[in-house]
Backbone as XML, in Angstrom:
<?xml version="1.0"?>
<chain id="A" units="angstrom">
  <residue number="1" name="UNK">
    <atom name="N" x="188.497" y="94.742" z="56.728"/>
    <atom name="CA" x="189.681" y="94.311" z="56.031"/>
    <atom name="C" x="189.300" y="93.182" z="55.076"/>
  </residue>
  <residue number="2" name="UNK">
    <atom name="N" x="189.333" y="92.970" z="53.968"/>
    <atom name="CA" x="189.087" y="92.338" z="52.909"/>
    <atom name="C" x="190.481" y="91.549" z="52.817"/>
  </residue>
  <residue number="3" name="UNK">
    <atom name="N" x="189.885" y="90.357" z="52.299"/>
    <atom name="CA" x="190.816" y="89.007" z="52.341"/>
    <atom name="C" x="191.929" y="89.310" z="51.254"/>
  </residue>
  <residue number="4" name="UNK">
    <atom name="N" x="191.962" y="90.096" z="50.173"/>
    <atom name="CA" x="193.036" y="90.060" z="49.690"/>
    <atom name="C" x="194.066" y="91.178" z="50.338"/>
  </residue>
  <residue number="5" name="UNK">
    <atom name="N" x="193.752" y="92.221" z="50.946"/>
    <atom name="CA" x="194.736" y="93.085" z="52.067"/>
    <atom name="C" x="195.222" y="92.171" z="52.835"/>
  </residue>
  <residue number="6" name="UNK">
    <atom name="N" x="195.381" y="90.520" z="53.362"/>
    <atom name="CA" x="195.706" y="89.842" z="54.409"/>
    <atom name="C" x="197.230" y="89.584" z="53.348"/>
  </residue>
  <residue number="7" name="UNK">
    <atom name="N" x="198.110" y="90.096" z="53.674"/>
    <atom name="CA" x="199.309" y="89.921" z="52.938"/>
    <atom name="C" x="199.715" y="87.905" z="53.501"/>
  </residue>
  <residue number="8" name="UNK">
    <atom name="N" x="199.460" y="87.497" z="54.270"/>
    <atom name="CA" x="200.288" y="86.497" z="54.860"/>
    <atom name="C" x="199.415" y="85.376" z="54.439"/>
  </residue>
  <residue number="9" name="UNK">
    <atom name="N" x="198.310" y="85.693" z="53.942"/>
    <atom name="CA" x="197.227" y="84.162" z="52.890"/>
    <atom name="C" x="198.862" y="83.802" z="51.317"/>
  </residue>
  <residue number="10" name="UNK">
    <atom name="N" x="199.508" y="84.845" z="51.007"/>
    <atom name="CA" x="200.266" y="84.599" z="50.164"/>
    <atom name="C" x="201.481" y="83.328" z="50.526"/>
  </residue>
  <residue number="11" name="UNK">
    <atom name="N" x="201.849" y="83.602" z="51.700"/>
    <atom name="CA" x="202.509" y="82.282" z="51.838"/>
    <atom name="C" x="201.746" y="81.004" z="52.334"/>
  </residue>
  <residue number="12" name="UNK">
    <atom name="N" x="202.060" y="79.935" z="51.827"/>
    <atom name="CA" x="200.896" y="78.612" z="51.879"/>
    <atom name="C" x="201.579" y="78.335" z="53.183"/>
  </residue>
  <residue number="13" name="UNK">
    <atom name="N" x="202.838" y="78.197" z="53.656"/>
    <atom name="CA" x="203.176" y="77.931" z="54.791"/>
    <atom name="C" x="202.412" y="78.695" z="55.900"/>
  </residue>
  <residue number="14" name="UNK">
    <atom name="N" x="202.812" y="79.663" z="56.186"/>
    <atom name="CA" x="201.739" y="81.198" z="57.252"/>
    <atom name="C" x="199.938" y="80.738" z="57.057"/>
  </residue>
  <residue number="15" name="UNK">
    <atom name="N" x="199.656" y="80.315" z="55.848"/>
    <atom name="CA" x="198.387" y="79.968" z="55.804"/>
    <atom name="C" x="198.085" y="79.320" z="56.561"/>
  </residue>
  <residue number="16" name="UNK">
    <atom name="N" x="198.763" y="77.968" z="56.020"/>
    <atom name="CA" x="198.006" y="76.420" z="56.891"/>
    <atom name="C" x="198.581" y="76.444" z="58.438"/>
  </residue>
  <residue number="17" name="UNK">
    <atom name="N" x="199.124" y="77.049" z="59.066"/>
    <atom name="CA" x="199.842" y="77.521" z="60.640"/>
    <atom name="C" x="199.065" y="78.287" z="60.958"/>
  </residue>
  <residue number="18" name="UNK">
    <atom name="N" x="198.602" y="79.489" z="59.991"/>
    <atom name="CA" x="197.183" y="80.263" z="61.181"/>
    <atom name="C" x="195.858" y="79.324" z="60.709"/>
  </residue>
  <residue number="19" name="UNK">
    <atom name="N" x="195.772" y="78.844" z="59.672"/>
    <atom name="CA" x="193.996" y="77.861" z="59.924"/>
    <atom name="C" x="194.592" y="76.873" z="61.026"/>
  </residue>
  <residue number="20" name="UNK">
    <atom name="N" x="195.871" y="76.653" z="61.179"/>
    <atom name="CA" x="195.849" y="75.096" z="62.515"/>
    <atom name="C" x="195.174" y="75.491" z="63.638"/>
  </residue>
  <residue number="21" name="UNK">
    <atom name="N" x="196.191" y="76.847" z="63.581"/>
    <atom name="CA" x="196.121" y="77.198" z="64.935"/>
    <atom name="C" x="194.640" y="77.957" z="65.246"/>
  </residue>
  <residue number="22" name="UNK">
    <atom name="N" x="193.557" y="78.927" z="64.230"/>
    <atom name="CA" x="192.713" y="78.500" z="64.353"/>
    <atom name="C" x="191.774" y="77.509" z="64.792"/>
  </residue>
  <residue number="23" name="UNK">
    <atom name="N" x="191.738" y="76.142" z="63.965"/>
    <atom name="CA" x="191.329" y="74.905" z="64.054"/>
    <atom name="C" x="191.444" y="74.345" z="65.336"/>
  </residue>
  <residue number="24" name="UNK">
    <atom name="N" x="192.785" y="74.439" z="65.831"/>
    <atom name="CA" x="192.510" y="74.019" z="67.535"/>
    <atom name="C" x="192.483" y="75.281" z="68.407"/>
  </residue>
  <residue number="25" name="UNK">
    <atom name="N" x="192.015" y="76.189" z="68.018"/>
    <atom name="CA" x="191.461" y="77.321" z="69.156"/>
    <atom name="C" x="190.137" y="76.785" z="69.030"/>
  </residue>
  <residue number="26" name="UNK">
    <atom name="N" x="189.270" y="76.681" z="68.213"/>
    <atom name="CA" x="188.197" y="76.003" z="67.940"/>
    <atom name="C" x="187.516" y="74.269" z="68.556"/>
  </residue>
  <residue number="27" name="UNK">
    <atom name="N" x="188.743" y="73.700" z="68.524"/>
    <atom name="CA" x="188.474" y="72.447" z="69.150"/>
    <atom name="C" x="188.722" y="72.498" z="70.966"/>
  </residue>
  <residue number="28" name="UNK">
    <atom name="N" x="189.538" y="73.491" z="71.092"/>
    <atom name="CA" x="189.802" y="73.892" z="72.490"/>
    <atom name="C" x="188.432" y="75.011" z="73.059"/>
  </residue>
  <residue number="29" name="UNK">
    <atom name="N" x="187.535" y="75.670" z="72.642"/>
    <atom name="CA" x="186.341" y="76.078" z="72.441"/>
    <atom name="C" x="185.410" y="75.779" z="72.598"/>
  </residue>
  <residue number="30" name="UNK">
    <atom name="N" x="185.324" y="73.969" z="71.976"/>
    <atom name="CA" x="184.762" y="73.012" z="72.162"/>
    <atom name="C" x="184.700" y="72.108" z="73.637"/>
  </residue>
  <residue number="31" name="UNK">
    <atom name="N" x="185.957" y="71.923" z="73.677"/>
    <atom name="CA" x="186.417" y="70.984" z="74.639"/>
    <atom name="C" x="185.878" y="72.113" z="76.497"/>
  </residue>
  <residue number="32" name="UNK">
    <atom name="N" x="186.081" y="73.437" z="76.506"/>
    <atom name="CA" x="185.327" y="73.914" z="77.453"/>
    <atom name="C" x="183.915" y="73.797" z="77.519"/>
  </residue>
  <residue number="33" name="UNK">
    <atom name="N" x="183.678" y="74.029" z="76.122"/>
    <atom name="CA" x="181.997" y="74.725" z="76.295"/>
    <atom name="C" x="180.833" y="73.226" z="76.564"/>
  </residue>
  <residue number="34" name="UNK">
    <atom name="N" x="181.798" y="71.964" z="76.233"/>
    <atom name="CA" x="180.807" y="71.107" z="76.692"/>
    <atom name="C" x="181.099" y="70.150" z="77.969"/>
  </residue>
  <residue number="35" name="UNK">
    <atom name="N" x="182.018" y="70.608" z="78.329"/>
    <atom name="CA" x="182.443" y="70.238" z="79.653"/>
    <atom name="C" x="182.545" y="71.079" z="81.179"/>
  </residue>
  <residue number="36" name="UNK">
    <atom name="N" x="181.874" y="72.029" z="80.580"/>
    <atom name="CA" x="182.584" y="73.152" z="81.389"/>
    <atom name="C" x="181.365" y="72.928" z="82.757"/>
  </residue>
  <residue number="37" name="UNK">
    <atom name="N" x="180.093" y="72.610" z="82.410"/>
    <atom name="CA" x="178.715" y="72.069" z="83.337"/>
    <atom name="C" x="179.109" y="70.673" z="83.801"/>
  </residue>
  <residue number="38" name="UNK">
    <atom name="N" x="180.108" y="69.827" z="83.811"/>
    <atom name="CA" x="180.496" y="68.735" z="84.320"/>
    <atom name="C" x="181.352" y="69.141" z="85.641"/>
  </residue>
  <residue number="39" name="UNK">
    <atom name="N" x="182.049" y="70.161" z="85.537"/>
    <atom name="CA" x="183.101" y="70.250" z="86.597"/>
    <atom name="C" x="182.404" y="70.723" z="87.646"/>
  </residue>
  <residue number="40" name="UNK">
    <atom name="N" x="183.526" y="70.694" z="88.635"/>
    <atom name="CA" x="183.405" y="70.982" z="89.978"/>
    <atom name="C" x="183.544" y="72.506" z="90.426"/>
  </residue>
  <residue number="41" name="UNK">
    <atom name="N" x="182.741" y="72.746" z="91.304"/>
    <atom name="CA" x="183.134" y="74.466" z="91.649"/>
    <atom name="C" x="184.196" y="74.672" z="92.204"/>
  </residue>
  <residue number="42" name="UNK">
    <atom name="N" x="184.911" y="74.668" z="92.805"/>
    <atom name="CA" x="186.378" y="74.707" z="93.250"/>
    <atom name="C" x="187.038" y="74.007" z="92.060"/>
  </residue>
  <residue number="43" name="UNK">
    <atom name="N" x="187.450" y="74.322" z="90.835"/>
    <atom name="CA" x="188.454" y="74.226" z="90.113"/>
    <atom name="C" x="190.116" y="73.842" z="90.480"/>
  </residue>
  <residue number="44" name="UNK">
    <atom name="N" x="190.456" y="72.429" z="90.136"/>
    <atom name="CA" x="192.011" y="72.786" z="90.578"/>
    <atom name="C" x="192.720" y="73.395" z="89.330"/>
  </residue>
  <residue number="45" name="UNK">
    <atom name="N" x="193.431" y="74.356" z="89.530"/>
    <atom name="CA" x="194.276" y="75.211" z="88.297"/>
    <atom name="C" x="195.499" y="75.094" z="88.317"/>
  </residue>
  <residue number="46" name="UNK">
    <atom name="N" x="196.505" y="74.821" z="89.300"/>
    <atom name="CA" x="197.777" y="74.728" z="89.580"/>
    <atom name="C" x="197.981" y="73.795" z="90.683"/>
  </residue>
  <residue number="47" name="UNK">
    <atom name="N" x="198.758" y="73.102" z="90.316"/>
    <atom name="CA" x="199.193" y="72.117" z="91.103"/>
    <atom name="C" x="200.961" y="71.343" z="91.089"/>
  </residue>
  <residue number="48" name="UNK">
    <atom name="N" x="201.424" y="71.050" z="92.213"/>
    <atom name="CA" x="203.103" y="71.201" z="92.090"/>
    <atom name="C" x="203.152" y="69.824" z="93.211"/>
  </residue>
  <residue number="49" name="UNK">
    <atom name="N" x="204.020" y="68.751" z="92.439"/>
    <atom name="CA" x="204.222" y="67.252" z="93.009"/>
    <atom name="C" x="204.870" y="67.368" z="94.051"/>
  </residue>
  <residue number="50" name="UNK">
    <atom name="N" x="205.590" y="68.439" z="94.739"/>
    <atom name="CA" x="205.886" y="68.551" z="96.052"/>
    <atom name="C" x="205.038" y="69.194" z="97.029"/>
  </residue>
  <residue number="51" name="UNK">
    <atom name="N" x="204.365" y="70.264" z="96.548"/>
    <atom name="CA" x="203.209" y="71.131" z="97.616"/>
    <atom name="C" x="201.934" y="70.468" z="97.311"/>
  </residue>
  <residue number="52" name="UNK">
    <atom name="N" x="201.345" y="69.902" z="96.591"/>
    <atom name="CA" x="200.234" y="69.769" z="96.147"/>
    <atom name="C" x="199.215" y="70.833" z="95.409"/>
  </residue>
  <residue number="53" name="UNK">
    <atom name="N" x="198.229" y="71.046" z="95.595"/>
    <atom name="CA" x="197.086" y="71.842" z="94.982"/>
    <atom name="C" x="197.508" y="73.418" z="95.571"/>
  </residue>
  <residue number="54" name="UNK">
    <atom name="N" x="198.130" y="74.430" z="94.853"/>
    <atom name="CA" x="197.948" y="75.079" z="95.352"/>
    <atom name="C" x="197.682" y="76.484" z="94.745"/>
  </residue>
  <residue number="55" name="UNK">
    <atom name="N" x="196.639" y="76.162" z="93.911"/>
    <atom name="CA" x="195.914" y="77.491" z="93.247"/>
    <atom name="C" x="194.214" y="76.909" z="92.594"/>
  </residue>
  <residue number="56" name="UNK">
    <atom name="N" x="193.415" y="77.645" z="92.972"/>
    <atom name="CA" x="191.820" y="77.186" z="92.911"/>
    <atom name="C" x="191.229" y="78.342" z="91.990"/>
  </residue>
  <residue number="57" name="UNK">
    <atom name="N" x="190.403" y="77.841" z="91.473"/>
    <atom name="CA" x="189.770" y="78.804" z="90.441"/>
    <atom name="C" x="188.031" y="78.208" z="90.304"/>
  </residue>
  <residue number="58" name="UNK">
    <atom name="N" x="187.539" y="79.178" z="89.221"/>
    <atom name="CA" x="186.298" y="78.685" z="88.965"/>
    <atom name="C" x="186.136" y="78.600" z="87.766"/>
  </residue>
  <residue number="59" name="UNK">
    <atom name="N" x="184.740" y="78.333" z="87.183"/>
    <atom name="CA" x="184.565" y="77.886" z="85.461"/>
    <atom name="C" x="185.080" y="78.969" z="84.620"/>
  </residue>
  <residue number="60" name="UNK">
    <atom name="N" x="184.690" y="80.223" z="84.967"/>
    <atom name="CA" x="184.970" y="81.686" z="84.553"/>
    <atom name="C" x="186.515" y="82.017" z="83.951"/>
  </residue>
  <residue number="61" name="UNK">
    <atom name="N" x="187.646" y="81.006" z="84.817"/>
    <atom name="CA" x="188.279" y="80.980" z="84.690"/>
    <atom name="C" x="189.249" y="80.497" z="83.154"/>
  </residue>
  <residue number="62" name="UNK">
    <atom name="N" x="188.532" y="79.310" z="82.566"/>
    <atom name="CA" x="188.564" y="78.574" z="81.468"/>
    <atom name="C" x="188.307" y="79.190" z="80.658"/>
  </residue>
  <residue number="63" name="UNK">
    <atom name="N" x="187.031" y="80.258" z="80.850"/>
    <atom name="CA" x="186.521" y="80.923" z="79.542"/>
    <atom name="C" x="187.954" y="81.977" z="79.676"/>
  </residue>
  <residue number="64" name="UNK">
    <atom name="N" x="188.491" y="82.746" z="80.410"/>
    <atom name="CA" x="189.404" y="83.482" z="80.408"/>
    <atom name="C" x="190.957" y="83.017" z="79.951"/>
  </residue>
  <residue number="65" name="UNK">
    <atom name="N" x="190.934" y="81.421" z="80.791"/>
    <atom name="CA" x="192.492" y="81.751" z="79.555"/>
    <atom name="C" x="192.133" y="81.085" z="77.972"/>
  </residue>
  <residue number="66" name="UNK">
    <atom name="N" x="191.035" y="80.718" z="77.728"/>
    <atom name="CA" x="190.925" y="80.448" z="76.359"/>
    <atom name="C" x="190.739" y="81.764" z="75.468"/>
  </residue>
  <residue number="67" name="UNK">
    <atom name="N" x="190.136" y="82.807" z="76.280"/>
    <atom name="CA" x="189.793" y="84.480" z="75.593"/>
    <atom name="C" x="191.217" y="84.495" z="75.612"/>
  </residue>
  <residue number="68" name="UNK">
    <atom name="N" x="192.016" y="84.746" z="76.384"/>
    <atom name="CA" x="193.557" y="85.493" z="76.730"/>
    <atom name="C" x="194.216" y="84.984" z="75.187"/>
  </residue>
  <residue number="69" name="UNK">
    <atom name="N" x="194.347" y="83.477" z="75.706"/>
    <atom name="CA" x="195.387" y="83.062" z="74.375"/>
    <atom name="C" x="194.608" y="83.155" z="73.119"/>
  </residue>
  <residue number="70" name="UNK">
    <atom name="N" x="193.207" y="83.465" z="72.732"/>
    <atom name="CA" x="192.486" y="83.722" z="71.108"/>
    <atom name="C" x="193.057" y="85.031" z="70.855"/>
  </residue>
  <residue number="71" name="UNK">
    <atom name="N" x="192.976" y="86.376" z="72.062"/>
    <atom name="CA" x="193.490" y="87.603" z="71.911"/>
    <atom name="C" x="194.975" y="87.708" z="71.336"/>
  </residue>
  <residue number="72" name="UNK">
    <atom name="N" x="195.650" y="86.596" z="72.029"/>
    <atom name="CA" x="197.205" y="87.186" z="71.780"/>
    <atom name="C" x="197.958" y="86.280" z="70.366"/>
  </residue>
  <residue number="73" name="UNK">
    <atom name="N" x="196.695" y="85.189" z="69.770"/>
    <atom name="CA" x="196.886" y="85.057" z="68.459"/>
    <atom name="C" x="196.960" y="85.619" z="67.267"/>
  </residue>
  <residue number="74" name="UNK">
    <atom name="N" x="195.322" y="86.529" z="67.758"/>
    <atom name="CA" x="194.803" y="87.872" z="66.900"/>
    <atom name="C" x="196.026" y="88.818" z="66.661"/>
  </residue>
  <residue number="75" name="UNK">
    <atom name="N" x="196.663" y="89.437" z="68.055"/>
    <atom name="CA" x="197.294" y="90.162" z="68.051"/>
    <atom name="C" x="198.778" y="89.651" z="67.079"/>
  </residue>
  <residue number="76" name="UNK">
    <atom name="N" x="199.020" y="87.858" z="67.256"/>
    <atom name="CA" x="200.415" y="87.784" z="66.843"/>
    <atom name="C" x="199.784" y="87.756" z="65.059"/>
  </residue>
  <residue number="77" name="UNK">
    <atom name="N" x="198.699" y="87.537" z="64.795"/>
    <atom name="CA" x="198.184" y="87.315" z="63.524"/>
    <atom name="C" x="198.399" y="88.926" z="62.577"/>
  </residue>
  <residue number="78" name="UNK">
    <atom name="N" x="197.629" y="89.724" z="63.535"/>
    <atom name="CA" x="197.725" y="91.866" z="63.146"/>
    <atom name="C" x="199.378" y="91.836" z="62.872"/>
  </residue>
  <residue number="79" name="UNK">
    <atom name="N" x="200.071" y="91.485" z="63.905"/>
    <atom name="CA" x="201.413" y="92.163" z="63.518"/>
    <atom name="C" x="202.216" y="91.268" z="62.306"/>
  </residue>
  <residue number="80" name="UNK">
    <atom name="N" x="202.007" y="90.054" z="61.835"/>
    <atom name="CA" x="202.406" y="89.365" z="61.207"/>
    <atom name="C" x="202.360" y="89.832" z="59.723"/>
  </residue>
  <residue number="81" name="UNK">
    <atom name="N" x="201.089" y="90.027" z="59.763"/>
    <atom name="CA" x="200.073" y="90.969" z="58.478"/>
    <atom name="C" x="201.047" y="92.380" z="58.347"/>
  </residue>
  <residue number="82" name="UNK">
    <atom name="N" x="201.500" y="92.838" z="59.081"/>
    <atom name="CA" x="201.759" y="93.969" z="59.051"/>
    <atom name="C" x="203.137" y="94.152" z="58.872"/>
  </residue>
  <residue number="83" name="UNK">
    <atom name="N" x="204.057" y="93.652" z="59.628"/>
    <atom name="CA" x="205.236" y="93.338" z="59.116"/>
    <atom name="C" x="205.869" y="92.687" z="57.602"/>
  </residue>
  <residue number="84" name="UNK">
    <atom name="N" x="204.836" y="91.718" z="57.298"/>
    <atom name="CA" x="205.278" y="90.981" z="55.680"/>
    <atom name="C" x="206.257" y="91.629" z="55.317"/>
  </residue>
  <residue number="85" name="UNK">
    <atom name="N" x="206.225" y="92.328" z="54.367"/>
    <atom name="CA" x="207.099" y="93.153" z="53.471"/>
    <atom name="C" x="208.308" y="93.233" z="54.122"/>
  </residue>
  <residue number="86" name="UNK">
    <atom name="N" x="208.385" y="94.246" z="55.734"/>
    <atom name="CA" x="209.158" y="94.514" z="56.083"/>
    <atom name="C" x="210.469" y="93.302" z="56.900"/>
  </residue>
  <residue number="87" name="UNK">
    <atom name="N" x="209.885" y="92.576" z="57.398"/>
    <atom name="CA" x="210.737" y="91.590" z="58.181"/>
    <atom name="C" x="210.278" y="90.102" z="58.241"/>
  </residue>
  <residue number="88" name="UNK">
    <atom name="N" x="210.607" y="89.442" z="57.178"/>
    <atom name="CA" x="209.467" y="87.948" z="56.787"/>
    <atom name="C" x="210.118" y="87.364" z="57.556"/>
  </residue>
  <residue number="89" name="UNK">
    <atom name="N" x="211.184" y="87.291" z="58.518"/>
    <atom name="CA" x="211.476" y="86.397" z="59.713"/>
    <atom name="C" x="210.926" y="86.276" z="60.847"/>
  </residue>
  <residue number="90" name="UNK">
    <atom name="N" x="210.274" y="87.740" z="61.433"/>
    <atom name="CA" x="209.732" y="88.023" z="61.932"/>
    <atom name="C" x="208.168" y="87.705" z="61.950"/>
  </residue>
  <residue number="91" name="UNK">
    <atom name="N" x="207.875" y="87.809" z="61.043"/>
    <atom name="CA" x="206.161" y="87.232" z="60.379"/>
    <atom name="C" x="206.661" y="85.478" z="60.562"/>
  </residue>
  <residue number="92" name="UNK">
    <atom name="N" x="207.224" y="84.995" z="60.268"/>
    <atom name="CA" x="207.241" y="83.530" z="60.623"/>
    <atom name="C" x="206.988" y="83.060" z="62.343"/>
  </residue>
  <residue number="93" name="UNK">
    <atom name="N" x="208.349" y="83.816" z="62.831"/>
    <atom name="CA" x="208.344" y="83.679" z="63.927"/>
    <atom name="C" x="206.648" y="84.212" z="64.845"/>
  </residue>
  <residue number="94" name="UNK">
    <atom name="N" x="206.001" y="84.986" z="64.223"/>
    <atom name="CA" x="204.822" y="85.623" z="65.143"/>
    <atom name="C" x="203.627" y="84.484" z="64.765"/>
  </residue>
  <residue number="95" name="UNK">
    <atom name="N" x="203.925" y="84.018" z="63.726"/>
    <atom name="CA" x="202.572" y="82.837" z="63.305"/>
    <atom name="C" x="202.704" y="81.743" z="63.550"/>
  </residue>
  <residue number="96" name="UNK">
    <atom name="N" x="204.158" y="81.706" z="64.103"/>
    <atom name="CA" x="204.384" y="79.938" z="64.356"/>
    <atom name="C" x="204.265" y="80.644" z="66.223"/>
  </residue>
  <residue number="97" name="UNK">
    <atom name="N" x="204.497" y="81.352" z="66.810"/>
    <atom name="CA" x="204.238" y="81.422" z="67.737"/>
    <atom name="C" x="202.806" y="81.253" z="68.391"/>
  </residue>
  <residue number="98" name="UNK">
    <atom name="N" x="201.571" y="81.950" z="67.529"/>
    <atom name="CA" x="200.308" y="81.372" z="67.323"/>
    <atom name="C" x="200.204" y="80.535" z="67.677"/>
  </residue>
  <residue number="99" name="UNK">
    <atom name="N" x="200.565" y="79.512" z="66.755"/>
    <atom name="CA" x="200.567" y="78.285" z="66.203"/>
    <atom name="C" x="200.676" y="77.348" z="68.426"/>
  </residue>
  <residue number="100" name="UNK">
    <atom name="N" x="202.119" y="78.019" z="68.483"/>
    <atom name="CA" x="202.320" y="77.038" z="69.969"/>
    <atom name="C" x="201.409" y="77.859" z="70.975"/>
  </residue>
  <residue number="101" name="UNK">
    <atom name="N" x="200.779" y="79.036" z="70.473"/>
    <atom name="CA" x="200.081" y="79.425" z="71.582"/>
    <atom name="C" x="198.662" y="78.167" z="71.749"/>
  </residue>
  <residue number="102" name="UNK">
    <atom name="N" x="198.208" y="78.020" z="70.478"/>
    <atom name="CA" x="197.140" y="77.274" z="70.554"/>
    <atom name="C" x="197.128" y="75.766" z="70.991"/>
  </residue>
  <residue number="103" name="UNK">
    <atom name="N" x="198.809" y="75.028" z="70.849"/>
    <atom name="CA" x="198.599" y="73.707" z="71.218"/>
    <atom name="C" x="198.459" y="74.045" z="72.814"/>
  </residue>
  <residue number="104" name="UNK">
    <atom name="N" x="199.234" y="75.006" z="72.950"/>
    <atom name="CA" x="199.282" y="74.993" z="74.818"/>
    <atom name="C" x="198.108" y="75.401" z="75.711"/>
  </residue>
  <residue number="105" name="UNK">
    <atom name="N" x="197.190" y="75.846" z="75.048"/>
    <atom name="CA" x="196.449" y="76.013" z="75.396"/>
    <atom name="C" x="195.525" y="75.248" z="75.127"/>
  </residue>
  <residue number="106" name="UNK">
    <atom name="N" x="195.235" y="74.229" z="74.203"/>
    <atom name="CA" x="194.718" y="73.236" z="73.729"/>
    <atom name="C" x="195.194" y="72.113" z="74.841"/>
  </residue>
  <residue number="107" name="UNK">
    <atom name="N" x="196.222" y="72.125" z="75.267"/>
    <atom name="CA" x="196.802" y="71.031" z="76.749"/>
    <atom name="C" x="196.278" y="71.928" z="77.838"/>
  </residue>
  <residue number="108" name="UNK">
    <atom name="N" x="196.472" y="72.788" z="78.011"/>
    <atom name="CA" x="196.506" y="73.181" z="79.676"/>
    <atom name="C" x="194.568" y="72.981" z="79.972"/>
  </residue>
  <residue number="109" name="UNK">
    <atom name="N" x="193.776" y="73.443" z="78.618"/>
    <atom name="CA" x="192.412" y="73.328" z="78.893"/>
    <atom name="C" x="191.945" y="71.762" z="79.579"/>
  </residue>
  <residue number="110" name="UNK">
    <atom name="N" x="192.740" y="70.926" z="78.173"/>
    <atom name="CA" x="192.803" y="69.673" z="78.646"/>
    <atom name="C" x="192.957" y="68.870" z="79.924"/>
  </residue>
  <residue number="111" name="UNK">
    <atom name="N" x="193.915" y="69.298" z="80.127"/>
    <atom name="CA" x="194.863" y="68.714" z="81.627"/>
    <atom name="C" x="193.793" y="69.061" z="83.096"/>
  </residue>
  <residue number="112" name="UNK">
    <atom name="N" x="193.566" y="70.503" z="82.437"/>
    <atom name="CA" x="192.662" y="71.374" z="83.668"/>
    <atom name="C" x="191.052" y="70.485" z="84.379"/>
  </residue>
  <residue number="113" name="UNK">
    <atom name="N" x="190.850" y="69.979" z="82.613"/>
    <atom name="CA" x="189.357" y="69.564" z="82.856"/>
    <atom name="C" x="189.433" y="67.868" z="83.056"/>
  </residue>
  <residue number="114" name="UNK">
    <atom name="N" x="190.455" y="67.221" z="82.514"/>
    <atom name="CA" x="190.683" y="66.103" z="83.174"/>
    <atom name="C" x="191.335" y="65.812" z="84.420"/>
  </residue>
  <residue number="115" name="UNK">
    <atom name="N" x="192.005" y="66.591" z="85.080"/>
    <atom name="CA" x="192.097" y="66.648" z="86.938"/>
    <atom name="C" x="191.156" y="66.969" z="87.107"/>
  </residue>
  <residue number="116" name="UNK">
    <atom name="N" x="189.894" y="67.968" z="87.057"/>
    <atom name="CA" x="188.654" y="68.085" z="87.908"/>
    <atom name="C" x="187.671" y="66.835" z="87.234"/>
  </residue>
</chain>
């Protein structure tokens, strides 16, 4: 697919919302891959101020929800592209959704690797 077929580079708004959200899939990328040999093998992943700790994981895990949420950017990025023409509310809504996929996942990596 060649960069001028990307219908959604035309709006500067849709642009700079998928390079963000890019940009911190990338810094969240970061933030595993050089921390990820610091942690502990028993991972805490879930945790609730009345039960305490009660879901354990391992490093494998990090690489997986950072794959999960890059996949379902891609995917909100394909349909965004694809819709343009037809429903530009819809194309907003799928790139700004991106957009919060990546801060949240940009926190939960965070949060994850500063409790262990």
């Amino acid at each position: 697919m060649k960069l001028y077929h990307i219908r959604i580079f035309k709006e500067k708004v849709l642009l700079v919302f998928t390079v963000l959200s890019l940009v911190l899939m990338i810094f969240s990328l970061g933030l595993v891959y050089f921390n990820i040999n610091k942690l502990g093998t028993p991972l805490i992943l879930h945790f609730d101020e009345f039960r305490g700790v009660d879901f354990f994981g391992e490093g494998k895990n990090l690489w997986g929800i950072w794959l999960t949420s890059l996949v379902a950017i891609i995917i909100n990025t394909f349909l965004a592209n694809t819709f343009f023409y037809r429903e530009r509310a819809l194309t907003y809504l799928l790139i700004g959704s991106g957009f919060l996929i990546s801060i949240l996942t940009l926190v939960v990596l965070g949060t994850i690797i500063s409790v262990n």
